[in-house]
C-alpha positions as a Python dict, from the first residue, in 0.01 Angstrom:
ca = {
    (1, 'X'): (0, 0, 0),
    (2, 'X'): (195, 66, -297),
    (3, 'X'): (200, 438, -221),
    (4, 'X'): (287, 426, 104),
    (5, 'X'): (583, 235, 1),
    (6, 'X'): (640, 498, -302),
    (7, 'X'): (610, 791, -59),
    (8, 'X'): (827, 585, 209),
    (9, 'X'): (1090, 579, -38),
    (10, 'X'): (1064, 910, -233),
    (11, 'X'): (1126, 1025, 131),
    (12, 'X'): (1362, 837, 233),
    (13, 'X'): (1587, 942, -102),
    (14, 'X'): (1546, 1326, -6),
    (15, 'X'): (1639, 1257, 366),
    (16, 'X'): (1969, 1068, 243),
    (17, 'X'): (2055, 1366, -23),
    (18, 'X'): (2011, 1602, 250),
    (19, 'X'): (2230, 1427, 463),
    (20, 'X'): (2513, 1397, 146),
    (21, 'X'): (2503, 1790, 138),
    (22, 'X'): (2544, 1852, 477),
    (23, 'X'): (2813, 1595, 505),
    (24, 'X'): (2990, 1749, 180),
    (25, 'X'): (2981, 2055, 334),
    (26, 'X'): (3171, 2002, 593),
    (27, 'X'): (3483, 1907, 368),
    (28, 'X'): (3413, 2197, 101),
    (29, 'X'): (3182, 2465, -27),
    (30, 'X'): (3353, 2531, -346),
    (31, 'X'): (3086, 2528, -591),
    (32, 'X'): (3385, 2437, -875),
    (33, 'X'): (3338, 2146, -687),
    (34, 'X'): (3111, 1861, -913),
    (35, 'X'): (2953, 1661, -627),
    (36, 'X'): (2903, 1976, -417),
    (37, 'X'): (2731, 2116, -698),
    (38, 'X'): (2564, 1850, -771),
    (39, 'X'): (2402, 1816, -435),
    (40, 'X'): (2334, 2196, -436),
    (41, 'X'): (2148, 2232, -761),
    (42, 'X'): (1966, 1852, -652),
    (43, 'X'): (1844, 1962, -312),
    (44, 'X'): (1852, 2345, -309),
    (45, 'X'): (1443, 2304, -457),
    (46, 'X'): (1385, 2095, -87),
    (47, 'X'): (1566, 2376, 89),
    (48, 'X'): (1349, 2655, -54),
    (49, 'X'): (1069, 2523, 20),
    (50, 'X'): (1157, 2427, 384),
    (51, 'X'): (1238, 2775, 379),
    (52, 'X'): (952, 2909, 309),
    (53, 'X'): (739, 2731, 540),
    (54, 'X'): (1058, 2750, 833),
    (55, 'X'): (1263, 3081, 786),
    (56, 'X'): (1528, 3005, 1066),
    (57, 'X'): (1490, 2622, 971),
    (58, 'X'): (1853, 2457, 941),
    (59, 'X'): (1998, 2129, 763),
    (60, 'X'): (1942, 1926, 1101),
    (61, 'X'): (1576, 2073, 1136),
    (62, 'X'): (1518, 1960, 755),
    (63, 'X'): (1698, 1627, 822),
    (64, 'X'): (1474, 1578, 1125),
    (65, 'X'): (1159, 1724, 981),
    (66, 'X'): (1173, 1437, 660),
    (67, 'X'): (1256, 1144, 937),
    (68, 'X'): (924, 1221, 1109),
    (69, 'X'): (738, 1267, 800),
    (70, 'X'): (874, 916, 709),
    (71, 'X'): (767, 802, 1049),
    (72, 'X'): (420, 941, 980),
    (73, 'X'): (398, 808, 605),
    (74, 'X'): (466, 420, 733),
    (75, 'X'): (260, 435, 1086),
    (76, 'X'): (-42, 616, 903),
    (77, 'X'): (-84, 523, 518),
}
């Protein structure tokens, strides 16, 4: 129970990180930027992994990807 929960959350904390980037990116990329760069150097570890294991993978596939993994994590654990 209690990792289900931890796992539900840990999730759920990437997924909403994730979704920060791509919605700061879509006012700037300037990496002089703080909280751009911030959310780069925070998720960029998330991104290379997802693209490793999905080369043309993009934010919305990653975004999607973690939601069903939450989906998973609270139906199954």
């Amino acid at each position: 129970m209690i990792v289900e929960i931890f796992v539900n959350y840990t999730l759920a904390f990437i997924m909403w990180l994730v979704i920060g980037r791509a919605t700061i990116s879509l006012f700037t990329k300037d990496p002089k930027n703080p909280i751009y760069s911030l959310f780069v150097r925070v998720t960029e570890p998330i991104y290379i992994l997802f693209r490793k294991i999905f080369p043309k993978g993009t934010t919305i596939f990653i975004i999607l990807t973690i939601i069903l993994l939450r989906i998973l994590t609270v139906k199954y654990l």
